[in-house]
N, C-alpha and C positions, 0 to 999 in steps of 0.2 A: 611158787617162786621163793617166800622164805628159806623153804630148806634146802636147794640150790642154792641160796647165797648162806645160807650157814654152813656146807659141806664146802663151800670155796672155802672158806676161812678158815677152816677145819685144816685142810690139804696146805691151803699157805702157812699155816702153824708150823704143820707135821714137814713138809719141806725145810721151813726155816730152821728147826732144830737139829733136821737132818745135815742140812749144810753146816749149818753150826758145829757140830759135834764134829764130824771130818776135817773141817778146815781149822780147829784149833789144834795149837801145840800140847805137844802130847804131855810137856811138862806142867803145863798150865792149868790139864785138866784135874778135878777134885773128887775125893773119895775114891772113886771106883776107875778102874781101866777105860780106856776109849771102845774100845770092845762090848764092854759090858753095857756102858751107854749106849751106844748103837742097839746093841740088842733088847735094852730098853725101849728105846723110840720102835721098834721094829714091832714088840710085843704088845706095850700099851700104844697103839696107834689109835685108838677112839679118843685120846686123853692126852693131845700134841706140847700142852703148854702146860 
C-alpha cells in the first residue's frame, strides 16, 4: 500500500507541472522555451518536482 500511495503523488506531481507548464504565458516562462520544458517533464517523469 505504501508504494501506491507514493506512485499517486508521484503522478499528481508530474500532472501538476504538467498543467503548469501549458497553462503559463509563454512570456512569463524562464530560461528555456515552453517546448523544451514540456519535454523536459516528459523525459525526466521518475523526477516530477
Amino acid at each position: 500500500m505504501p508504494y501506491v500511495a507514493l506512485g499517486l503523488i508521484a503522478f499528481v506531481l508530474w500532472l501538476y507541472c504538467l498543467v503548469d507548464v501549458i497553462t503559463c504565458p509563454e512570456h512569463s516562462v524562464r530560461n528555456l522555451p515552453k517546448l523544451a520544458w514540456l519535454a523536459q517533464i516528459f523525459l525526466r517523469a521518475d523526477v516530477p518536482a
